[in-house]
DRENDO-1510 file (C-alpha; in Angstrom, 1 decimal, always signed):
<recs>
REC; n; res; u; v; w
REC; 1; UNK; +49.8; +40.0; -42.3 .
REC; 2; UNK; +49.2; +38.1; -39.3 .
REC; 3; UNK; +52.3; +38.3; -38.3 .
REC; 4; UNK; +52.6; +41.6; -38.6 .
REC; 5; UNK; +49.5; +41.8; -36.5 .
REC; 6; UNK; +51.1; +39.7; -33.5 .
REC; 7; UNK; +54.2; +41.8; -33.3 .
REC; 8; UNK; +51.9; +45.1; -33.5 .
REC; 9; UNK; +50.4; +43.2; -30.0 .
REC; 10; UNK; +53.2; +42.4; -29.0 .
REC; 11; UNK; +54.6; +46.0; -28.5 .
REC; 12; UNK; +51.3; +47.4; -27.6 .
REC; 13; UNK; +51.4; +45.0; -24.7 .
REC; 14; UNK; +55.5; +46.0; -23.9 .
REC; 15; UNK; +54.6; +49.6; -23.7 .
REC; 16; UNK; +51.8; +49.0; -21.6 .
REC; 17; UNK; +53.2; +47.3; -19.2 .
REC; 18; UNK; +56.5; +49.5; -19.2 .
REC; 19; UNK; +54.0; +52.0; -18.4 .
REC; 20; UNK; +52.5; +50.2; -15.7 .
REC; 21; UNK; +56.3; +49.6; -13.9 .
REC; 22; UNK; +57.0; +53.1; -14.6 .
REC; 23; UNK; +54.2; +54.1; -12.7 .
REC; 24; UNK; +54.5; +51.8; -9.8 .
REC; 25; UNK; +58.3; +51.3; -9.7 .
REC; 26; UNK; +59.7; +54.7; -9.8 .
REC; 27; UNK; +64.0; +54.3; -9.3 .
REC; 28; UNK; +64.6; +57.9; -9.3 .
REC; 29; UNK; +63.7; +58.0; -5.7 .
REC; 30; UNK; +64.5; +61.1; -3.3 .
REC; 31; UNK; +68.0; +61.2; -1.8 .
REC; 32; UNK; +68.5; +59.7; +2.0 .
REC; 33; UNK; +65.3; +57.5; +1.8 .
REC; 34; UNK; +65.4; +53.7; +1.5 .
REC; 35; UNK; +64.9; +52.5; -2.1 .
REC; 36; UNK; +62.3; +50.2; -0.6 .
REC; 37; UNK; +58.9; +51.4; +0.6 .
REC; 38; UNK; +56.8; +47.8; +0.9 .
REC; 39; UNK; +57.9; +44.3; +1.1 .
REC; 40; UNK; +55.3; +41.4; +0.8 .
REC; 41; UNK; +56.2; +38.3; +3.6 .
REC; 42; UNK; +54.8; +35.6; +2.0 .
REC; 43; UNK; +55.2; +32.5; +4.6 .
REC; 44; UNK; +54.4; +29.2; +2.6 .
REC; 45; UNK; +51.8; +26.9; +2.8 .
REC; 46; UNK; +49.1; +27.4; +5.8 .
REC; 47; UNK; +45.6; +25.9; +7.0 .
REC; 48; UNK; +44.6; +23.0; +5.4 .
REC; 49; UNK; +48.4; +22.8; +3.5 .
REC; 50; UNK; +51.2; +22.3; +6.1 .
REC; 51; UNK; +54.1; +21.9; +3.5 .
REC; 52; UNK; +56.6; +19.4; +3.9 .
REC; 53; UNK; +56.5; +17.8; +7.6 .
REC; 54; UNK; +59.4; +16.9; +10.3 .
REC; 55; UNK; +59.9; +15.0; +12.7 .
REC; 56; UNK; +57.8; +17.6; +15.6 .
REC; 57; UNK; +57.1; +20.3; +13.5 .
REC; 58; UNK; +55.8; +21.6; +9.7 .
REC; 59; UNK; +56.7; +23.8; +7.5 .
REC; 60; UNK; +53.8; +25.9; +7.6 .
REC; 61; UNK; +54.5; +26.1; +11.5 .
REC; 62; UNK; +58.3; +27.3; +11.0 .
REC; 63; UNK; +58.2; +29.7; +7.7 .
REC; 64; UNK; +54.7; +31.5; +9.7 .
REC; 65; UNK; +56.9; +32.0; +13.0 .
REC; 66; UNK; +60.1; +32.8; +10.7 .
REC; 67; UNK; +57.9; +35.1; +8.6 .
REC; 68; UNK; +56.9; +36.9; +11.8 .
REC; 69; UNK; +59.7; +37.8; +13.2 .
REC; 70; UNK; +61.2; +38.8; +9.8 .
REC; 71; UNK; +58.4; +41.4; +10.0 .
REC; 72; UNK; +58.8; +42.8; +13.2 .
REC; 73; UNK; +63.1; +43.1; +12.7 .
REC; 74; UNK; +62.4; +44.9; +8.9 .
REC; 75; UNK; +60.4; +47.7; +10.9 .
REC; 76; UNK; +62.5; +48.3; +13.5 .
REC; 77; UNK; +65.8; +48.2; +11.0 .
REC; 78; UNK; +63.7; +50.5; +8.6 .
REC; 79; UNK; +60.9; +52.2; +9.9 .
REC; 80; UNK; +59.6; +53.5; +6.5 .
REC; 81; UNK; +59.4; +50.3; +4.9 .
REC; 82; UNK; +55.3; +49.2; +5.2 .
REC; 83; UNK; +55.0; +45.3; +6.0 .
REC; 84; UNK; +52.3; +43.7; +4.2 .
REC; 85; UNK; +51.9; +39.9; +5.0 .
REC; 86; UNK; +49.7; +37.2; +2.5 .
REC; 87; UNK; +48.9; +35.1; +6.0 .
REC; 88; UNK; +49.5; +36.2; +10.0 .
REC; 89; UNK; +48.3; +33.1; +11.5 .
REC; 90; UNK; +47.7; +29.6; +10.2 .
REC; 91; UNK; +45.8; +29.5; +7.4 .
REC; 92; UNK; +45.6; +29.1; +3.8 .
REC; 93; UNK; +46.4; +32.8; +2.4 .
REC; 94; UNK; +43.3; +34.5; +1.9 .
REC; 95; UNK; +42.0; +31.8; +3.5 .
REC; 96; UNK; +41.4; +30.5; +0.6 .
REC; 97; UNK; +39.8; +27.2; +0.2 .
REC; 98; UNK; +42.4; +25.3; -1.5 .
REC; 99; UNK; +46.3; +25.5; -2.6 .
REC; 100; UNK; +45.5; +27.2; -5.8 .
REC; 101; UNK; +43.4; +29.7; -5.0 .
REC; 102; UNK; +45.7; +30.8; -2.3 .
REC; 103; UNK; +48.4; +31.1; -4.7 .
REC; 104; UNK; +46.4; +33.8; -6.9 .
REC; 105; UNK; +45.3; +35.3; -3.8 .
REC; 106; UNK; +49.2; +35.7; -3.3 .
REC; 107; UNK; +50.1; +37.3; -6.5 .
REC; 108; UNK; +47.0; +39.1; -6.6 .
REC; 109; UNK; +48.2; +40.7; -3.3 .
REC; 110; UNK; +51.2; +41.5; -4.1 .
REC; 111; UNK; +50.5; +42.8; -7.5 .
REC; 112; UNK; +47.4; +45.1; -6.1 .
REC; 113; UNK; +49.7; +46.5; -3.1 .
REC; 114; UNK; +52.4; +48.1; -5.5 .
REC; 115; UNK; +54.8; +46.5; -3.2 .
REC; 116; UNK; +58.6; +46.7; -4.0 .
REC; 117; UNK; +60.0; +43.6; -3.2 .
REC; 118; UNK; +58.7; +39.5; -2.8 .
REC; 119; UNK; +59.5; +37.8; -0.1 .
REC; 120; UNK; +58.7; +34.1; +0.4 .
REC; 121; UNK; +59.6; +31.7; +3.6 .
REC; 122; UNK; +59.7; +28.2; +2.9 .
REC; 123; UNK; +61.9; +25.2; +4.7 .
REC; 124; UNK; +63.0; +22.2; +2.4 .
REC; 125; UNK; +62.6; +18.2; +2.6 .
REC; 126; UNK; +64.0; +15.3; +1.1 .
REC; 127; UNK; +64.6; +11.6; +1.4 .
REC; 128; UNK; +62.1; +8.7; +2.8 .
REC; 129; UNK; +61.2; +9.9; +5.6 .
REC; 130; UNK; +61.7; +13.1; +8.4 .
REC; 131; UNK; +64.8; +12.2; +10.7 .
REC; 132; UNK; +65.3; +9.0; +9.1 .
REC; 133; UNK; +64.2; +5.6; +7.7 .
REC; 134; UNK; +65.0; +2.0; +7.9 .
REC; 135; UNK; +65.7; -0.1; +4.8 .
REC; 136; UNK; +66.2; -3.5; +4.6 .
REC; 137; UNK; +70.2; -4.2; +3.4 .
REC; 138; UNK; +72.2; -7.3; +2.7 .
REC; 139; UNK; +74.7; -7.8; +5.1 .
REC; 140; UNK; +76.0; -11.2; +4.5 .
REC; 141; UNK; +76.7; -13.1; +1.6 .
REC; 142; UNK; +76.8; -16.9; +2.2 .
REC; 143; UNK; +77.9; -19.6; -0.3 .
REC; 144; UNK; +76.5; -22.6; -0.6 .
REC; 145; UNK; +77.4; -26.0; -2.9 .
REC; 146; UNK; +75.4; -28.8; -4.0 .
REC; 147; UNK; +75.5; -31.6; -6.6 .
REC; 148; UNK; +73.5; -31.6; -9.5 .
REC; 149; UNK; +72.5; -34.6; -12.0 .
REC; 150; UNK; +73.7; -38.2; -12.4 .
REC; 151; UNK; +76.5; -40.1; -13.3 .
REC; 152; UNK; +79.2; -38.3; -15.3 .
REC; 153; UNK; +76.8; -35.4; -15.8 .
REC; 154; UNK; +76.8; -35.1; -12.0 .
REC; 155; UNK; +78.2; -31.4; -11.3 .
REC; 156; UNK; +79.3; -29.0; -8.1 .
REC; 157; UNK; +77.5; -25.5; -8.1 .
REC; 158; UNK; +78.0; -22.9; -5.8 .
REC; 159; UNK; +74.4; -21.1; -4.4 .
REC; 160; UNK; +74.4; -18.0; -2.3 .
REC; 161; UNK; +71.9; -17.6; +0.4 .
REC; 162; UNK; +71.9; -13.5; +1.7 .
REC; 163; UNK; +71.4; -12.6; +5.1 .
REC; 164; UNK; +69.2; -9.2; +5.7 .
REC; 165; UNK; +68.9; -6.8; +8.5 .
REC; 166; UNK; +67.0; -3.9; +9.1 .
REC; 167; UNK; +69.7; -0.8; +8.7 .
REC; 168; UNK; +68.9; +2.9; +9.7 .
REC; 169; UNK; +69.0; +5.5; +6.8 .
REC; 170; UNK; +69.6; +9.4; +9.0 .
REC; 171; UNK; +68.2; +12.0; +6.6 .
REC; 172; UNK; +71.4; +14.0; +5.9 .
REC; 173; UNK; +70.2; +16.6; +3.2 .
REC; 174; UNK; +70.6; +19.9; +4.7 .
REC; 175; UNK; +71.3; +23.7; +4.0 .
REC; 176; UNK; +69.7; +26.6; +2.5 .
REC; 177; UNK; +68.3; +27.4; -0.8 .
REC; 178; UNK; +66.9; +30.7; -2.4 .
REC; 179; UNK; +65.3; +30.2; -5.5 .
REC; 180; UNK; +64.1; +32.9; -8.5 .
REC; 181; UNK; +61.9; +32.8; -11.3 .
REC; 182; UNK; +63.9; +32.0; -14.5 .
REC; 183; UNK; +63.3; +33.3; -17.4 .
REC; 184; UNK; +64.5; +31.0; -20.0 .
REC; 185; UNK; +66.1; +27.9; -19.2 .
REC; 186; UNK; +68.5; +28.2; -21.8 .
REC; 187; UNK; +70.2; +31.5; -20.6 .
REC; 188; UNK; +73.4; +31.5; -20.1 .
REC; 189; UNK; +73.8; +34.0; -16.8 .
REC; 190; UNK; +70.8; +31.6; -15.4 .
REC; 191; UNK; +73.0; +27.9; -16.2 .
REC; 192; UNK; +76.0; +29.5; -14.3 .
REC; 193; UNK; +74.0; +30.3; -11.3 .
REC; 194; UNK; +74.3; +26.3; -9.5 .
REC; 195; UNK; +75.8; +23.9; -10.6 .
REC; 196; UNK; +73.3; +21.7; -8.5 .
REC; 197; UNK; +70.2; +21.9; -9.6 .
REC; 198; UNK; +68.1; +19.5; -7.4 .
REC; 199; UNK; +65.3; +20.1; -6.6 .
REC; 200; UNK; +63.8; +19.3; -3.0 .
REC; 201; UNK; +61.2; +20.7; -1.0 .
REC; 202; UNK; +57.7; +21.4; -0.5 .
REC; 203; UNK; +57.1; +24.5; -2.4 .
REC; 204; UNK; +54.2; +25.5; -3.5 .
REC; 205; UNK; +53.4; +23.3; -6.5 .
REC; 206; UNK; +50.3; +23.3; -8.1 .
REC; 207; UNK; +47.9; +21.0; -10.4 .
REC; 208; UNK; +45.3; +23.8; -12.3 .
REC; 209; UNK; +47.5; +27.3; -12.3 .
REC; 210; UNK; +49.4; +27.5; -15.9 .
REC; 211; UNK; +52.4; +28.0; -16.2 .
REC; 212; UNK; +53.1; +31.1; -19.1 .
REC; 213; UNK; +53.3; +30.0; -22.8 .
REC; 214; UNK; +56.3; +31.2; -23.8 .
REC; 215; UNK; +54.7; +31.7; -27.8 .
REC; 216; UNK; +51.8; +33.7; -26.5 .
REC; 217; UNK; +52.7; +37.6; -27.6 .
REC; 218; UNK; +51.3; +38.9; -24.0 .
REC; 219; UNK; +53.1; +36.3; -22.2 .
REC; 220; UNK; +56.6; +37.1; -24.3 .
REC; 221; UNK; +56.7; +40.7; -23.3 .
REC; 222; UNK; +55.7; +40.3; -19.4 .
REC; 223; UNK; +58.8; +37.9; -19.2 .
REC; 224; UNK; +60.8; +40.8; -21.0 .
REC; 225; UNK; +60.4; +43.2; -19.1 .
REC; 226; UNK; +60.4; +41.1; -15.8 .
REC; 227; UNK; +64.1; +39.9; -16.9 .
REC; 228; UNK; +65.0; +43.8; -17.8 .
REC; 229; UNK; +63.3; +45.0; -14.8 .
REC; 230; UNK; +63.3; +42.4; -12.2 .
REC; 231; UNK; +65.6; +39.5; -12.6 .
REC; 232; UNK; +69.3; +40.9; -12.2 .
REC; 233; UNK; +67.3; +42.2; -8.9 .
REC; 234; UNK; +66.2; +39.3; -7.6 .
REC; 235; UNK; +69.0; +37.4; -8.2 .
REC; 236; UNK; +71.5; +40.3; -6.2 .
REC; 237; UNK; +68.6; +40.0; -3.3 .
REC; 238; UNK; +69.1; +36.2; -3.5 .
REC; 239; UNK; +73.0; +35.9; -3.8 .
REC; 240; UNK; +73.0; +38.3; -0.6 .
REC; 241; UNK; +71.0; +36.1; +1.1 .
REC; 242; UNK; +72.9; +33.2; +0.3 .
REC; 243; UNK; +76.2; +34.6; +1.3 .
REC; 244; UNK; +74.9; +35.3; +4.7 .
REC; 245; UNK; +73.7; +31.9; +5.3 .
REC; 246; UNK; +77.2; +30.8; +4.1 .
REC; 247; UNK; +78.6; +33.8; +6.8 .
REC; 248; UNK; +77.9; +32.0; +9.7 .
REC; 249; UNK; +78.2; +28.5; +8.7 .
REC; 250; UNK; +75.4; +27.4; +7.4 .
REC; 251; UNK; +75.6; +24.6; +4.4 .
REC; 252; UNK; +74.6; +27.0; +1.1 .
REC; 253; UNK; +73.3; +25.0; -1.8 .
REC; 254; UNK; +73.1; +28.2; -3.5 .
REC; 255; UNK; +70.5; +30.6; -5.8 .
REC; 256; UNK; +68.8; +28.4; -7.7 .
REC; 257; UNK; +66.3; +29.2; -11.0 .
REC; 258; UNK; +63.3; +27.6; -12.1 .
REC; 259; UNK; +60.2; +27.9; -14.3 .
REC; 260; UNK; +58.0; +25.4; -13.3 .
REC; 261; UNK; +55.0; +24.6; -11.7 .
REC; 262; UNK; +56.8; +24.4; -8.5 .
REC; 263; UNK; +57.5; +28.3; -8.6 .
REC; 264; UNK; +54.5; +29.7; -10.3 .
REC; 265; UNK; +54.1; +32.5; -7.8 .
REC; 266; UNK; +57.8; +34.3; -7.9 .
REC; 267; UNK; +56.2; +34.5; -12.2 .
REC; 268; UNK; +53.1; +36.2; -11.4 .
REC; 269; UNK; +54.7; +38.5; -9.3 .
REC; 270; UNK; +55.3; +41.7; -10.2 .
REC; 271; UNK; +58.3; +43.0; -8.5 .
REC; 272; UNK; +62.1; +41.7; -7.4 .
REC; 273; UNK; +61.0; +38.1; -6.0 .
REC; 274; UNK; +62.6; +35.1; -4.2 .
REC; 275; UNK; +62.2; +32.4; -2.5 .
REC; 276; UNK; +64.3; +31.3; +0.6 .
REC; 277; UNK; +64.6; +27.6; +1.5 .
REC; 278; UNK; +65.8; +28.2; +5.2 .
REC; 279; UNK; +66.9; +24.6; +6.0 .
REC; 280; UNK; +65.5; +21.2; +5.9 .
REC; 281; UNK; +62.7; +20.6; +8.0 .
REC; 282; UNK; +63.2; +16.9; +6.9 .
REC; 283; UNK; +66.9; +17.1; +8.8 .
REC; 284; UNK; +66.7; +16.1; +12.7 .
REC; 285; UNK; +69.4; +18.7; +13.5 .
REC; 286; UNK; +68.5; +21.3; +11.2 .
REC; 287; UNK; +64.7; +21.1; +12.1 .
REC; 288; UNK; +65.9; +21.8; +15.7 .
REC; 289; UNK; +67.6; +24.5; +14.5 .
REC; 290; UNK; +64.8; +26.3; +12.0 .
REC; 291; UNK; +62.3; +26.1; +15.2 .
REC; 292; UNK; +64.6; +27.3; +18.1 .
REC; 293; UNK; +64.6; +31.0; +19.0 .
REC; 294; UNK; +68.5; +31.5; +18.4 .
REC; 295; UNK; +68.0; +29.6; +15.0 .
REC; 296; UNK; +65.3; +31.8; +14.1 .
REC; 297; UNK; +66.5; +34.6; +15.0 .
REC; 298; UNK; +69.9; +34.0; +13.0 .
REC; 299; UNK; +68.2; +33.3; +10.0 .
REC; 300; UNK; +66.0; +37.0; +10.3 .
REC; 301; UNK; +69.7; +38.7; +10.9 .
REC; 302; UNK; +70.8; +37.0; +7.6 .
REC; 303; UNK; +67.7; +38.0; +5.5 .
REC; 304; UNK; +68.3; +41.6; +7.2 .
REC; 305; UNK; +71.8; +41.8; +6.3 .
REC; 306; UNK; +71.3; +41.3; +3.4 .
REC; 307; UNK; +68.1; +42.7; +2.6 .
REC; 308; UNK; +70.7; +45.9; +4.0 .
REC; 309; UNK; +73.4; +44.9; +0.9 .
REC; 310; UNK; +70.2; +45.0; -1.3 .
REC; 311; UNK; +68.7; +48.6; -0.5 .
REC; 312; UNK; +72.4; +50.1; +0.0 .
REC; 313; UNK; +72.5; +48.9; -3.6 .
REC; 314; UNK; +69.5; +50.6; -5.0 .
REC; 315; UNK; +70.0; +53.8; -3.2 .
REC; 316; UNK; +73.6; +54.0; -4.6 .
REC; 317; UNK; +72.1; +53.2; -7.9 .
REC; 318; UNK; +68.9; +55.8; -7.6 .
REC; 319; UNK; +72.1; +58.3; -6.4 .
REC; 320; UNK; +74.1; +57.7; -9.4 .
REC; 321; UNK; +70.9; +58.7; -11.6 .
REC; 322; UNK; +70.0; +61.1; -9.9 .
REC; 323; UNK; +73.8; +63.2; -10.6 .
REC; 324; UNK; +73.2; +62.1; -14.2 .
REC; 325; UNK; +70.3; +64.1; -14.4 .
REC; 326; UNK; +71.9; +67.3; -12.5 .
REC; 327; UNK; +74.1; +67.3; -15.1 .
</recs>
């Protein structure tokens, strides 16, 4: 009986959130307008969080100035689009008191706006230290002998004394990342999406927001229908994106999938989401890059380009329904 019970919740929930998409997310959209009418920029961190830090700058600094400017070339390149940013200057979103609370405000935004599409601007660390660390390293191996005890018990044995110096460690990890919310681990069309699956970075963990339980019948049907109504989206948005950072030479470490802590908001989200690691900040040439104007600027030409593939898509898509139903 009870479980007859559950799976009666369980499709009351499905329907009513189908219901919910159908009524906010309507793909049968009029000929010759773009499929997408309002794009959350969500740039990371802010305020009192300033996300992983480089040698000059942080990440809160880069992904707010990246975010911007991202902004500013969507409306020009499609004036009907509406912009709606979770932070314009630097603060916690919402201004919000602490990291968690600005990641509901986040989702809450999004979610509340009927927006089509997530966008999030992050840039990525690793290693030691920003630009580079020093470690101390054996460089010499010396060999030593002495005598030990008496008589005809009186033996040679060979010591080794190490010389150490001081050696600089340059922070190589570089490249861009885009990352989306995974639905199941275990999924095949998700395991074939890197092949490197390390994870860097200062995205925006968290200690107190949970993660979904994947047993809990409300929490089962919100992940079905984002992974028949938003995953093969955001991972077309996210391979576009990637393909253009790989288009003009950057190093792509590829679209990546995770569902953890470490991605919480692209899960409460409702919409297409990613997540775009534009370089690492923890790099001494590639934080040059991320904060000079030609750097910027080339990274908002790649998210345009293919934020371009990704509408051309949906419109051909909403076309192709739309001559189904003529017929």
């Amino acid at each position: 009986m009870k479980s007859i019970l559950k799976f009666g919740s369980l499709v009351l929930v499905f329907f009513t959130l189908v219901s919910f998409i159908n009524k906010n997310y309507d793909d049968s959209l009029p000929l010759g307008k773009s499929a997408i009418k309002k794009i959350i920029i969500d740039p990371g961190h802010g305020g009192i969080d300033p996300g992983a830090k480089g040698t000059f700058s942080t990440e809160a600094q880069v992904s707010l100035a990246v975010s911007l400017k991202l902004g500013k070339a969507i409306q020009k390149e499609f004036p009907d689009m509406k912009i709606i940013y979770t932070r314009t200057t630097d603060v916690m979103a919402g201004n919000k008191p602490n990291k968690d609370a600005g990641l509901r405000y986040r989702a809450d935004l999004a979610n509340s706006s009927g927006a089509d599409l997530f966008i999030s601007v992050h840039c990525n660390s690793a290693g030691k230290k920003a630009g580079g660390w020093y470690e101390k390293v054996v460089v010499d191996k010396i060999a030593h002998t002495k005598y030990v005890g008496k008589g005809k018990n009186k033996k040679k044995k060979t010591y080794y004394t190490y010389k150490y110096e001081n050696v600089y460690r340059e922070n190589k990890a570089r490249g861009t990342e885009t990352y989306i919310w995974a639905t199941s681990k275990n999924d095949d069309k998700l395991k074939s999406l890197t092949h490197n699956n390390e994870f860097y970075g200062e995205i925006d963990s968290t200690s107190s927001v949970q993660l979904p339980d994947p047993s809990d019948p409300v929490e089962m049907a919100r992940m079905l229908v984002y992974a028949n109504n938003y995953f093969h989206k955001s991972l077309s948005l996210a391979d576009f994106i990637e393909k253009e950072f790989e288009s003009v030479g950057r190093v792509s470490r590829g679209v990546k999938q995770r569902n953890d802590k470490g991605i919480w908001v692209l899960q409460a989200t409702g919409m297409p989401s990613v997540l775009i690691e534009i370089g690492f900040i923890s790099n001494a040439e590639e934080e040059k890059y991320i904060n000079s104007e030609q750097g910027q600027q080339e990274i908002v030409s790649n998210i345009i380009n293919a934020l371009k593939s990704y509408n051309a898509r949906l419109e051909a898509r909403n076309k192709s329904l739309e001559e189904k139903k003529a017929f």
